[in-house]
C-alpha positions in Angstrom: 0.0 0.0 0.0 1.1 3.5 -1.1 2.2 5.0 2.4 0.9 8.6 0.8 -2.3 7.0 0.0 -5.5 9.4 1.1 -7.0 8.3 4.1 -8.9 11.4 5.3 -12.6 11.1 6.3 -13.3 14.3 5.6 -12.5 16.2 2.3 -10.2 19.3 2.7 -10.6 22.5 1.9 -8.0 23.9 -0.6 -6.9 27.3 0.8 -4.0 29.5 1.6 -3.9 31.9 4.6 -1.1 33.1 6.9 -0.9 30.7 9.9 1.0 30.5 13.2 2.2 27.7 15.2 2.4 28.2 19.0 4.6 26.1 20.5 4.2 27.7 24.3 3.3 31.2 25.6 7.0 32.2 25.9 8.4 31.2 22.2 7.5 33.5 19.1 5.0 32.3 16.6 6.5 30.4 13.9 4.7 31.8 10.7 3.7 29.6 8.0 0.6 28.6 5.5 -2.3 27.2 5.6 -3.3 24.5 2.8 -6.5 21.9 2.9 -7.9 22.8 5.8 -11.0 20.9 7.2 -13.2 20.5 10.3 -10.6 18.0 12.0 -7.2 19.3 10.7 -5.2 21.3 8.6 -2.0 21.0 6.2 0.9 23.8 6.9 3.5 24.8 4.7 6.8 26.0 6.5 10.0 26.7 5.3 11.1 23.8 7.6 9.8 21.7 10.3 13.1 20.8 12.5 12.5 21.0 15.9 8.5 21.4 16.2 7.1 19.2 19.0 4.5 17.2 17.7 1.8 18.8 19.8 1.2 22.9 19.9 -1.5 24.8 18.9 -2.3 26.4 15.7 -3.6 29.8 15.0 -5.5 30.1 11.8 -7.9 33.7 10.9 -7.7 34.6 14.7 -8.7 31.0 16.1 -6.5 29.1 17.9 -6.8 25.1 18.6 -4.8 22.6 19.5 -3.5 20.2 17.1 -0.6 17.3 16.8 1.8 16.9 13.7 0.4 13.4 12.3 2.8 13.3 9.0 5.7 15.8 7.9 8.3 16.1 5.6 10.8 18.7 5.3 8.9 21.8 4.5 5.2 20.3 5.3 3.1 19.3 7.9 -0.3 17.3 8.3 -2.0 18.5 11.8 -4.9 17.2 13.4 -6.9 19.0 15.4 -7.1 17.4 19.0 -10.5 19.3 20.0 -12.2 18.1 16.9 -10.6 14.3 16.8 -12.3 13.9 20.8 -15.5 15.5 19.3 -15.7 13.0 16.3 -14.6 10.3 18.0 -17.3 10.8 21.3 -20.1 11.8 18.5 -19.1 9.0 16.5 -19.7 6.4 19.2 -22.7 8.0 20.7 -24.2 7.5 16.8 -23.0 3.8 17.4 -24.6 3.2 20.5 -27.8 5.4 20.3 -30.1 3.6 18.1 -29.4 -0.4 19.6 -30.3 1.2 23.3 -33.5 2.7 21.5 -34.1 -0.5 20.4 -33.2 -2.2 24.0 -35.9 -0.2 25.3 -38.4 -1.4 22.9 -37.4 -4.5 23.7 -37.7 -3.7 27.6 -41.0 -2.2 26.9 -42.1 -5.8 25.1 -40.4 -8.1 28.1 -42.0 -6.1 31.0 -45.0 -4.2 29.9 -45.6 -0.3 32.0 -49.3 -2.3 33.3 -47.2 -4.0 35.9 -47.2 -3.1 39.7 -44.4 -0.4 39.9 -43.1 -2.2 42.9 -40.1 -4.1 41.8 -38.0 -5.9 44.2 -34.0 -5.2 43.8 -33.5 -8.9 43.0 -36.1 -8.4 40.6 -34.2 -4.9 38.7 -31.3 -6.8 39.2 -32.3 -9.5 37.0 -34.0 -7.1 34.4 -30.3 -5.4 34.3 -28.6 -8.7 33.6 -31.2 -9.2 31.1 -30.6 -6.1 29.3 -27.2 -6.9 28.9 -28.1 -10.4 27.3 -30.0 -8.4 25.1 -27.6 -5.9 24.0 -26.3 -8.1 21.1 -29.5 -8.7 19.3 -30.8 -5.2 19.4 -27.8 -4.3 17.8 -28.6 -6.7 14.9 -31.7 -5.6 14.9 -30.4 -2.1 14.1 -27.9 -3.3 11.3 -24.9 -2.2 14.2 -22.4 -4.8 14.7 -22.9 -5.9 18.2 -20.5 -4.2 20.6 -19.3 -3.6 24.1 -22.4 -2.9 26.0 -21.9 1.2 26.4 -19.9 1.9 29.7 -21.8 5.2 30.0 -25.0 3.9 30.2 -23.5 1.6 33.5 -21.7 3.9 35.3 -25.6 6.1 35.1 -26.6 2.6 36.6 -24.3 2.3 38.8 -24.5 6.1 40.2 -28.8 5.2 40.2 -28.4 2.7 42.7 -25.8 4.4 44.6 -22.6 2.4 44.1 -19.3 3.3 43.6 -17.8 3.3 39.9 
């Protein structure tokens, strides 16, 4: 495989504005350009890049984020931008888990009907949990999601619902 083969999610935007990399507070701004920028990261041109850390911020038209050098070569630099990386990441797996725990409450809703008593012993919730997390793997496939790690969110809510530590 071509080790410059594309592998960007997002297409970039071609472009070219004055850029800075901040390395700390106390160094000067090392000036440079900015080339296919996108939502997640940006390419700068630099006359060279010896001696940048991998991790400083960048300041493009006034904004400044955070990003990490993930390819260079002598005179260029591929940065992603950490902020939006977390963002995508976290959005991407709340996507993931969102529509097989809709589904695992329909589910619920079918295995224990609202009409019962709403006294329910903890044995009783207890069960129903465990039960829920059997069930996890077929609302997935019934969703089209390939069945995953039962969300560690939604557990720790659990968990912090029936007053236990995490």
């Amino acid at each position: 495989m071509n080790p410059l083969a594309e592998r960007r999610i997002l297409r970039r935007v071609c472009i070219f504005k004055n850029a800075a990399i901040v390395v700390s507070d106390r160094s000067p701004r090392l000036e440079c350009a900015a080339r296919d920028l996108s939502p997640r990261g940006v390419r700068l041109c630099l006359s060279t890049t010896y001696g940048i850390p991998q991790q400083f911020d960048v300041l493009i038209d006034g904004k400044c984020r955070q990003g990490r050098s993930v390819w260079r070569t002598c005179t260029e630099m591929g940065v992603i931008f950490l902020d939006a990386s977390r963002q995508s990441f976290i959005s991407a797996q709340h996507e993931r888990d969102i529509v097989p725990l809709i589904e695992l409450l329909r589910m619920a809703e079918e295995q224990w009907p609202s009409s019962e008593s709403s006294e329910v012993s903890e044995i009783e919730l207890l069960r129903r949990d465990q039960m829920l997390l059997e069930m996890w793997p077929e609302a997935c496939r019934r969703t089209g999601i390939e069945p995953h790690e039962f969300p560690i969110g939604v557990i720790r809510r659990w968990q912090q619902k029936m007053g236990w530590a995490n």
